[in-house]
C-alpha positions in Angstrom: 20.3 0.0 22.4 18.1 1.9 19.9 15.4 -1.0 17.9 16.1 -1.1 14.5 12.9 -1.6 11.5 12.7 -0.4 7.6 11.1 -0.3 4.5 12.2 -3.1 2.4 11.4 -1.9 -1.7 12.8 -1.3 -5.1 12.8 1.6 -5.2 11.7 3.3 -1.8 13.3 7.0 -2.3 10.2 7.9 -2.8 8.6 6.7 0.8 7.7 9.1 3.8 7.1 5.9 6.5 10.0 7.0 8.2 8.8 10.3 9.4 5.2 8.2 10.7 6.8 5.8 11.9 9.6 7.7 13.9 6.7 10.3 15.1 4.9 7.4 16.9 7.9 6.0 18.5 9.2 9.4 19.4 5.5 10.1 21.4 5.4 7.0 22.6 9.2 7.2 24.2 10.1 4.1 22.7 14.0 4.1 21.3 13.2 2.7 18.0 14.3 3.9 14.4 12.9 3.5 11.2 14.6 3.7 8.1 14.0 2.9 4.3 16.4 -0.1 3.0 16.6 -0.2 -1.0 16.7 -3.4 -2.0 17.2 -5.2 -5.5 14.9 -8.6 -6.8 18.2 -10.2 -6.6 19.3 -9.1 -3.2 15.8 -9.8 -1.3 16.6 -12.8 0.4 20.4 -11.6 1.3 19.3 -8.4 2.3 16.9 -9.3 4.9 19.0 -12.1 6.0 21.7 -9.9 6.8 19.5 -7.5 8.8 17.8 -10.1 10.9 22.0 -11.1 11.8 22.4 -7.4 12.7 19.6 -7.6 15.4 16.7 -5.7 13.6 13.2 -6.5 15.1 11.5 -6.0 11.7 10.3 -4.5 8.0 7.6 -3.6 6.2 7.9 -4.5 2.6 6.4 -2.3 -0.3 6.7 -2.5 -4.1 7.6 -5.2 -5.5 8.7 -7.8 -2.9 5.4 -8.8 -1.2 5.2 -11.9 -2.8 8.7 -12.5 -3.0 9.2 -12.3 1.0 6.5 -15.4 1.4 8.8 -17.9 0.3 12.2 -16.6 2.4 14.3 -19.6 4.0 13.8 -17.9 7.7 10.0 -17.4 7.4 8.1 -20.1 10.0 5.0 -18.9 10.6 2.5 -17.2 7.8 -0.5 -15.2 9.4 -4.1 -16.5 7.8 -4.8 -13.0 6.3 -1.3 -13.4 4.5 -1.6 -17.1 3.2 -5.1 -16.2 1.9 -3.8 -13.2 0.0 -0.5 -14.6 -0.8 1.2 -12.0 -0.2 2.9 -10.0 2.8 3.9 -6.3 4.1 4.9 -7.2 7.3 7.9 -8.7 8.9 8.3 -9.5 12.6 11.7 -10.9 13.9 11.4 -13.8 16.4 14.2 -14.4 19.6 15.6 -17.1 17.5 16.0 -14.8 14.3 13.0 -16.6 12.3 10.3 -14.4 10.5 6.5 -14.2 10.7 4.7 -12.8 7.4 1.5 -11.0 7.9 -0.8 -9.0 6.1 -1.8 -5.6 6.8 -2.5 -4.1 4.3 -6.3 -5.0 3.7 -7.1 -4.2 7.5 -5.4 -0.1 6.8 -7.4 -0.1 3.4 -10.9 -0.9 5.2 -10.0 1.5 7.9 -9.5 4.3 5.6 -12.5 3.5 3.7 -14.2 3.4 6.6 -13.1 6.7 7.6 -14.4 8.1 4.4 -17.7 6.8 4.6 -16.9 4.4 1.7 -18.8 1.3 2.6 -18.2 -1.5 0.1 -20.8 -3.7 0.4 -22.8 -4.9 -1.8 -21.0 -2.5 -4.3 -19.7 -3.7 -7.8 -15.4 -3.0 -7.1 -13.0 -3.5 -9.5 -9.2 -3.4 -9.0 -6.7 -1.9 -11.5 -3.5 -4.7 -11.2 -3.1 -7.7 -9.8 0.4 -7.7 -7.6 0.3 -8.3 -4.2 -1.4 -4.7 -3.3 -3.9 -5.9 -5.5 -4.5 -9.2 -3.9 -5.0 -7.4 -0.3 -7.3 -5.3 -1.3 -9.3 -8.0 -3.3 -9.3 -9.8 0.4 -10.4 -7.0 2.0 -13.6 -6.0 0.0 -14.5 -9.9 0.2 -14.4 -9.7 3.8 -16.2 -6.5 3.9 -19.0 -8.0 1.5 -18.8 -6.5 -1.8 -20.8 -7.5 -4.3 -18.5 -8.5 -7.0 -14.9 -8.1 -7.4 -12.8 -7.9 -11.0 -9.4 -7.3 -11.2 -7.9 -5.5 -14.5 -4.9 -6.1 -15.9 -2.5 -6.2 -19.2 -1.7 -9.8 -19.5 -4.9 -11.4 -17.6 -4.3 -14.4 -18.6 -7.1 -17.3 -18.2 -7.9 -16.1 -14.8 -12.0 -16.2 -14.2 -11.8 -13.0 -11.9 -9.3 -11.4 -14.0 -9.9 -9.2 -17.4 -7.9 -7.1 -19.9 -8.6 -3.5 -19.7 -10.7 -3.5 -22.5 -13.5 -4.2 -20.3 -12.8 -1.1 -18.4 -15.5 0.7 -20.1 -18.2 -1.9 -19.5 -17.2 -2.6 -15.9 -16.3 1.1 -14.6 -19.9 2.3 -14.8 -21.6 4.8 -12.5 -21.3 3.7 -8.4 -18.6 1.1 -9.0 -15.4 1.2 -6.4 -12.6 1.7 -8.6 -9.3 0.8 -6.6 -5.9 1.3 -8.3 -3.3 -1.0 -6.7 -0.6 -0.1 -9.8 2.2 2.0 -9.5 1.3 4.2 -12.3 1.1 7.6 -11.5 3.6 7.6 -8.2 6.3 10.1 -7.8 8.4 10.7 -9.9 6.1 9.4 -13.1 3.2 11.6 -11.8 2.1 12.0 -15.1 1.7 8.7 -16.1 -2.3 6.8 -15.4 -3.4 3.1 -15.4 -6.6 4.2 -17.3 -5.9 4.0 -20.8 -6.1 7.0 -22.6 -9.2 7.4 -25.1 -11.6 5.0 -22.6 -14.4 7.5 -21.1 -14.7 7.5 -17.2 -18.4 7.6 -16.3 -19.4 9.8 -13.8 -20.2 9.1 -10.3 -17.5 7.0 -10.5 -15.6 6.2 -6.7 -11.5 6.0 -7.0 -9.2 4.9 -3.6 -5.8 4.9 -5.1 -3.3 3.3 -3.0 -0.9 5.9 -4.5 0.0 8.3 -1.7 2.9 10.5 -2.9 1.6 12.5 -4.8 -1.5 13.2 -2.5 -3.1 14.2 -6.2 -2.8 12.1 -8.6 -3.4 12.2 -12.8 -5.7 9.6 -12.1 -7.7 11.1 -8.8 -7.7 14.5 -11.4 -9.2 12.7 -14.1 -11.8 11.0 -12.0 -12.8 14.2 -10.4 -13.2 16.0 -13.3 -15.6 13.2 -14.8 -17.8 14.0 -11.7 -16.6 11.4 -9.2 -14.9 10.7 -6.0 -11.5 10.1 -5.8 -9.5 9.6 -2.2 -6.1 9.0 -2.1 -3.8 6.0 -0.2 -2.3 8.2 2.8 -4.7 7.0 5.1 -3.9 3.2 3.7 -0.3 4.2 4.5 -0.9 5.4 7.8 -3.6 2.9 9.2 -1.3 -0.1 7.8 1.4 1.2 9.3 -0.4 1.6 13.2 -0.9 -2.3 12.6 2.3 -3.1 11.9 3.9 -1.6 14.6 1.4 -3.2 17.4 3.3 -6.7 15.7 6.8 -5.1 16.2 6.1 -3.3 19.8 3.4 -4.5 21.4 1.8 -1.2 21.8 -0.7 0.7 19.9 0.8 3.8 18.1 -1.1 6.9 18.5 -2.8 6.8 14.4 -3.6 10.6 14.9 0.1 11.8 15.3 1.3 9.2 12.5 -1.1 10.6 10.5 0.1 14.4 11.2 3.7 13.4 10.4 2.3 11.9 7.1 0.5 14.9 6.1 4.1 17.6 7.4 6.1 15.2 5.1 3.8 14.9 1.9 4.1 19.1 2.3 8.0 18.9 2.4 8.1 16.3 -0.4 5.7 18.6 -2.5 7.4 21.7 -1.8 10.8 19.9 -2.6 9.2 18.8 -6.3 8.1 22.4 -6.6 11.4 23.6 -6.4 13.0 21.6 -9.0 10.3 22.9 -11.9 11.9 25.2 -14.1 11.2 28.8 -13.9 
């Protein structure tokens, strides 16, 4: 009997997991499936309850339910990494139908800095949102030493570690890590940017957007053309992914061929947007 996982989001048309994560287990020999489940606030809770009941082995969880899935009525056991965020992107489905939450988001966004030779340590970062993406990324530059971390955000609140984007210009200075965990800018707003228009962006400036689709973003343009550095979140996608699937399977996916389905679907998605532009 084929394995069934998804993509738990609102929305998640936009997603290309299922061509990774169908790559892997199709080189691997394994007869799993994964597909992308749309799923209301509202519905959350129902939704995954009614999938577990069906026999499914497990989800990750995108946009915006990573908080919400901390607090579900089956969930039993909460990984470390995942209570210290507060937040999860991982679901694994026990024998007795309960959940575990993890976290793997922050261990795919080190791995993909690291493989940019991005090393955050002892650098100033500062974080563009504060959802849950947000919070796993702030986890991850803590554990990998950077020097201070500042989130950004509309409504900051009274937070110490969080500030209105007002202070954008005094924070975003040359060097800094710049990491935009907002949706802004994903397909099929690509023309919108978190950075607020009329605020300068100082050169030398070094963007990971956790954006993947589009692969260019206005933001990663903008950047760029101010004389920085901009990557953007495939490899987050990919790498966070792998980890997930270890929980589900208990094998290592081969990363290389996920990654070389990521990159054949990005193409097809662009070359479908292409297509729609008036002529």
């Amino acid at each position: 009997m084929t394995e069934q996982v998804g993509l738990l989001g609102w929305p998640v048309a936009h997603s290309i997991s299922p061509a990774l994560h169908n790559a892997a287990f199709e080189a691997l020999g394994l007869d799993w499936h994964y597909v992308l489940i749309p799923a209301a606030p509202d519905e959350l809770h129902e939704t995954i309850a009614r999938h577990v009941a069906d026999g499914w082995r497990g989800f990750n969880v995108t946009i915006p339910h990573k908080q919400a899935i901390m607090d579900h009525p089956l969930v039993r056991v909460i990984s470390p990494a995942a209570q210290a965020i507060g937040a999860g992107n991982t679901l694994v489905v026990g024998p007795d139908g309960s959940l575990t939450v993890d976290n793997t988001d922050w261990a795919g966004f080190l791995a993909d800095l690291h493989a940019h030779e991005i090393d955050p340590a002892g650098r100033e970062c500062v974080i563009l949102g504060t959802g849950g993406s947000a919070k796993g990324v702030c986890y991850a530059l803590e554990q990998a030493g950077a020097a201070r971390v500042t989130q950004i955000s509309r409504s900051p609140g009274d937070r110490a570690d969080v500030v209105g984007y007002n202070e954008l210009p005094r924070l975003a200075q040359p060097g800094t890590l710049i990491v935009n965990c907002t949706p802004l800018g994903m397909w099929p707003e690509i023309d919108r940017s978190p950075w607020p228009d009329g605020v300068r962006i100082s050169p030398d400036l070094v963007l990971y957007d956790l954006v993947y689709n589009p692969s260019l973003t206005r933001l990663m343009r903008e950047i760029r053309a101010a004389g920085g550095r901009a990557v953007g979140g495939l490899g987050m996608l990919v790498q966070q992914g792998a980890l997930a699937q270890v929980q589900w399977t208990g094998i290592a996916p081969p990363v290389d061929v996920m990654a070389a389905a990521a990159r054949a679907a990005m193409g097809m998605h662009s070359a479908r947007q292409r297509s729609r532009l008036p002529m």
